[in-house]
ZAMARGU-4260 file (C-alpha; in steps of 0.2 Angstrom, whole numbers, plus 5000, padded with zeros to 4 digits):
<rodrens>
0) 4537/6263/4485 | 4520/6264/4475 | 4521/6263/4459 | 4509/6268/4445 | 4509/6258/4427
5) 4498/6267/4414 | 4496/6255/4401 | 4494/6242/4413 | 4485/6230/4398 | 4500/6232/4387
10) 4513/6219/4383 | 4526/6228/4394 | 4515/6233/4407 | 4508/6216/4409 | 4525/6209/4409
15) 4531/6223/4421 | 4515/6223/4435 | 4514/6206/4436 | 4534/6207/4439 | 4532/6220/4453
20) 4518/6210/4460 | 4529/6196/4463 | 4542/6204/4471 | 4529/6212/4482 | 4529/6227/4478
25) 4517/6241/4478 | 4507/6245/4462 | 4494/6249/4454 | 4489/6252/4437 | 4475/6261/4423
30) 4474/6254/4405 | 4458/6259/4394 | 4454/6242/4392 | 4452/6225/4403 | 4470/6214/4407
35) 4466/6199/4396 | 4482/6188/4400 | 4483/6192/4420 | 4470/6192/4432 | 4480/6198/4446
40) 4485/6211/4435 | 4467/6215/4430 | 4465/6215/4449 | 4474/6230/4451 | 4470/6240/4436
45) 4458/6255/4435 | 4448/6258/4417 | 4449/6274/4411 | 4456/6285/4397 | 4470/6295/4399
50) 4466/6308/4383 | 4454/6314/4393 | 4456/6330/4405 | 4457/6323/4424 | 4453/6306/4422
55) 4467/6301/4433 | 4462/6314/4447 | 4445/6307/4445 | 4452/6290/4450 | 4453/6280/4465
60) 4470/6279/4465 | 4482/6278/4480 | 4484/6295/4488 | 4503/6291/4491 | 4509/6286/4475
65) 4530/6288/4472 | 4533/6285/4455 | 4527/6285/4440 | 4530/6272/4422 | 4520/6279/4409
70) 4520/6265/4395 | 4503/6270/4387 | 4503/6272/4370 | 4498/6268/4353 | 4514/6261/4347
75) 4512/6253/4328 | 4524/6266/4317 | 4514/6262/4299 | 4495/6261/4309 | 4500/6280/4314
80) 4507/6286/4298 | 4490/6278/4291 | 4479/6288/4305 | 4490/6301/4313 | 4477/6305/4327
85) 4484/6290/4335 | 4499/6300/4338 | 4490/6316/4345 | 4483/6301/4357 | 4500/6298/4364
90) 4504/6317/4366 | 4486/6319/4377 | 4491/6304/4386 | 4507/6310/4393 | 4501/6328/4395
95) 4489/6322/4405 | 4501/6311/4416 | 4513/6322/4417 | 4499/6335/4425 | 4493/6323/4438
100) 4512/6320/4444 | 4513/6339/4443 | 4498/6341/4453 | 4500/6327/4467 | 4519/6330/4469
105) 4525/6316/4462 | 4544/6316/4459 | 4547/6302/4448 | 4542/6300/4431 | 4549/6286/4419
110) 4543/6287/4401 | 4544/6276/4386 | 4551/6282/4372 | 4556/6271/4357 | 4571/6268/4347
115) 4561/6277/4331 | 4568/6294/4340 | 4582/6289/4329 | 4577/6290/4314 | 4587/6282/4298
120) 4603/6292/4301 | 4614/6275/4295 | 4625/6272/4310 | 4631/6256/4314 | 4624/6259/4333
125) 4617/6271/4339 | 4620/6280/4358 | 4608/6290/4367 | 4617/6310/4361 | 4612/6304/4343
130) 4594/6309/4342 | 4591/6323/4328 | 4573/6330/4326 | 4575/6332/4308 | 4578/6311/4307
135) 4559/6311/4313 | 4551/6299/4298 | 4535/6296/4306 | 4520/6303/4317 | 4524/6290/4329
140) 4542/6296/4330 | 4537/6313/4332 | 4525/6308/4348 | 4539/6300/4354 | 4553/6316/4352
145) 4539/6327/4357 | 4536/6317/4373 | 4553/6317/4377 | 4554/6336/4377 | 4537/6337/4386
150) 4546/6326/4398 | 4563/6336/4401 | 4551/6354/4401 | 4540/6345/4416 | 4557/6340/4425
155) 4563/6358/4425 | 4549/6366/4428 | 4538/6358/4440 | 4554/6352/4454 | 4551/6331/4445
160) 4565/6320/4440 | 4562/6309/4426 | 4569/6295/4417 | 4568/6292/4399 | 4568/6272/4392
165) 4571/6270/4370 | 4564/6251/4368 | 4566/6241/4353 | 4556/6231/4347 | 4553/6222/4363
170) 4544/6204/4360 | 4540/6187/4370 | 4521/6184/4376 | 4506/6195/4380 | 4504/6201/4362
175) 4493/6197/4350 | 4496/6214/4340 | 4499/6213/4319 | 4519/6218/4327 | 4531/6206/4317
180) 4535/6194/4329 | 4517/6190/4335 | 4512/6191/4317 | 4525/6179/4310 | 4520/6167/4325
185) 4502/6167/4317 | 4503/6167/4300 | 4518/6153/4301 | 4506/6142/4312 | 4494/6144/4299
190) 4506/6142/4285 | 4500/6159/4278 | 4515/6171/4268 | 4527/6179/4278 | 4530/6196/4270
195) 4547/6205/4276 | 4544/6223/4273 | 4563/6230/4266 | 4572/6214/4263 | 4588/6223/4271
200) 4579/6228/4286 | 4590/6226/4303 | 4583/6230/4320 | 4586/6223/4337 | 4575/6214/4346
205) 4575/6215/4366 | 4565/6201/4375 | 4552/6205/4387 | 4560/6203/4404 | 4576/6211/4398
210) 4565/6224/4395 | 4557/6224/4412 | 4572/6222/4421 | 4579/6237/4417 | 4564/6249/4420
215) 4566/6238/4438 | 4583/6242/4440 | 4580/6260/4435 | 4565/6261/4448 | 4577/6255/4463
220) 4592/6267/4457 | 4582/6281/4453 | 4590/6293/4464 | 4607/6289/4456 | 4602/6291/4437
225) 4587/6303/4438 | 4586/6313/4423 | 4596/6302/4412 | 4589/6294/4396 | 4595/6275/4390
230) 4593/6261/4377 | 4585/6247/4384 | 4589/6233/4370 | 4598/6216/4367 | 4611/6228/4359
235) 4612/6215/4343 | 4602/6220/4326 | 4594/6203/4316 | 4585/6206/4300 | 4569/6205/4298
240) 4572/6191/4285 | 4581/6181/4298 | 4567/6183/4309 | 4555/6177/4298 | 4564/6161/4294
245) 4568/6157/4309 | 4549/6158/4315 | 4547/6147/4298 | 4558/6134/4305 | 4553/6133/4325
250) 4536/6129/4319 | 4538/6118/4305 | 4528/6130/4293 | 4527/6130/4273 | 4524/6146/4272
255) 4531/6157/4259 | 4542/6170/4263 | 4538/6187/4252 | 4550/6203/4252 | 4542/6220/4248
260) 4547/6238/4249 | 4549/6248/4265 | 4536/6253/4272 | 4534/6275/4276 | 4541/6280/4291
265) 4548/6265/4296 | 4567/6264/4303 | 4577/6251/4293 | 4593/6248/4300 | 4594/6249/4321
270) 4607/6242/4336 | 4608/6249/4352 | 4621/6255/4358 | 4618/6252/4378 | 4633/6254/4387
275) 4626/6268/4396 | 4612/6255/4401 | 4626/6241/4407 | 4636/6256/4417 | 4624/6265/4426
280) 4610/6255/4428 | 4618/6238/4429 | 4609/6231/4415 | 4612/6215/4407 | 4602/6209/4392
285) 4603/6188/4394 | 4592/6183/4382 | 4599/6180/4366 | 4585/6182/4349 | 4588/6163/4346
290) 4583/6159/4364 | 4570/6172/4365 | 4562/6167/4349 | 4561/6149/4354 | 4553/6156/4370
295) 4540/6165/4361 | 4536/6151/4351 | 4534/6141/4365 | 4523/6154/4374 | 4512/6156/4359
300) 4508/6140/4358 | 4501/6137/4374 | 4491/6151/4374 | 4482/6151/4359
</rodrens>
C-alpha cells in the first residue's frame, strides 16, 4: 500500500511516517514547511500548501497512491477563536484533499477529527453517536464537524470509503507548540508560572504512539471498518491541574502554579469512550499519563 500523510511535519505525522517507514512501508508525505525532528521524514516529504487549488495534482507524487491520512491542520482551539481564518484553513485543506482522491481514484481516505466535536454536553464519557452540532463551542470545532460531513458527502458521492479518527490531546515528543503539555515542559524547566486555564478542567491525554497505532491498525483493517468513526484516546480524563503538578514535580521546578478562568471555546471536561476502538480495531492504549508524562519529560530533555 502507498500511503499519503498530509501534515507530514506535524507532531502525529512525524510520529506516524517515521513509524511507517520503519515497518517498510510505502509513504510519502506534503507539509508546508520542512520536517525539523526527522530527516528521513523530510526525505520524503513534498513542500507545498494544501489551501491552494491543485497543488497536490501539481505534485510529484506517486501515481499509485492507495490511501490517504489527512492530518493537516491548524489545531490550537483558543489561536482559532482569536483568528478564525485558521479554521477556513482547515476546511480548504480537506476540500482540496478530498478532490485529489476524488480525481485520482483513491478509495481510502482517513481524517482527523478531534474530540472538540463534542463539545461541553457534561457526560462522564463520551461514544462516538454523541456528536451535536449545536455543542460546537469553537471555530476549530466547527472545522472539525464540518470536515466530518464534508468527509461522509465525498464517501457517498464519489464511490470513497473513509475513516474518521476524534484525537485527544495527543502528546509525547515532536512538539514544540504553546499545547499544554509542551508548554508546561518549558515554562517548568525555566521555573516560569504554570497557569491551568479552568481549575476543574479534565481531558484525556493519549500518548503518541497509541495514537499512531490505531491510525496503523485502521490502515491494515480498513476494508473491515470502512466508513466507521472512532475515539483514539487513553480512555482516562486527568485534569489539567494534575498535569501541571506533575510536570512541576519530574523536573524539579519552583514554579508557581496559577488557575484562571476557562478559556472561550475550549472543552472542559472530556474521556473517551473507546470501546468501539478496542472491538473493532483491536486498539489497545498501553501508555498510562504517569508513564507517558515521564517519557515526555525525558524526550524534552534530550532535545532541547
Amino acid at each position: 500500500m502507498n500511503i499519503l500523510v498530509t501534515g507530514s511535519s506535524g507532531t502525529i505525522g512525524t510520529r506516524l511516517c517515521e513509524t511507517l517507514l520503519k515497518q517498510g512501508k510505502d509513504v510519502v508525505g506534503v507539509d508546508w514547511v520542512p520536517n525539523k525532528w526527522q530527516p528521513n521524514v523530510e526525505a520524503i516529504t513534498t513542500h507545498l500548501d494544501l489551501r491552494e487549488d491543485g497543488a497536490l495534482e501539481k505534485a510529484k507524487l506517486p501515481k499509485d497512491i492507495d490511501a490517504i491520512v489527512h492530518l493537516a491542520a491548524n489545531a490550537r482551539v483558543y489561536e482559532l477563536v482569536e483568528d478564525p481564518s485558521r479554521a477556513r484553513d482547515n476546511f480548504l485543506t480537506l476540500f482540496n484533499a478530498l478532490e485529489f482522491a476524488r480525481k485520482r481514484g483513491i478509495k481510502r481516505f482517513l481524517f482527523a477529527s478531534s474530540r472538540e466535536v463534542y463539545g461541553n454536553a457534561g457526560a462522564e464519557k463520551y461514544s462516538e453517536e454523541m456528536v451535536k452540532v449545536d455543542l460546537c463551542e469553537s471555530p476549530y470545532t466547527a472545522s472539525k464537524l464540518g470536515g466530518e460531513a464534508l468527509v461522509q458527502a465525498y464517501a457517498r458521492c464519489y464511490d470513497m470509503d473513509a475513516v474518521i479518527f476524534r484525537f485527544s490531546n495527543v502528546y509525547g515528543m515532536y512538539d514544540d507548540s504553546v499545547r499544554v503539555v509542551p508548554l508546561f515542559l518549558r515554562l517548568a524547566r525555566k521555573n516560569e508560572p504554570l497557569t491551568v486555564f479552568g481549575k476543574d478542567k479534565c481531558l484525556d491525554f493519549t500518548y503518541i504512539d497509541d495514537t499512531v497505532a490505531g491510525v496503523i491498525l485502521t490502515l491494515e483493517k480498513f476494508a473491515d471498518v470502512k466508513n466507521e468513526t472512532f475515539n483514539l484516546a487513553y480512555g482516562q480524563g486527568v485534569t489539567i491541574l494534575h498535569l501541571a503538578e506533575t510536570i512541576k514535580s519530574l523536573t524539579a521546578s519552583t514554579s508557581a502554579i496559577t488557575h484562571a478562568e476557562s478559556r472561550t471555546g475550549e472543552v472542559v471536561r472530556f474521556t473517551a469512550d473507546i470501546a468501539k476502538a478496542k472491538s473493532r480495531l483491536g486498539y489497545s492504549p498501553k501508555v498510562s499519563f504517569e508513564e507517558g508524562i515521564q517519557r515526555s519529560v525525558e524526550w524534552y530533555a534530550a532535545h532541547s
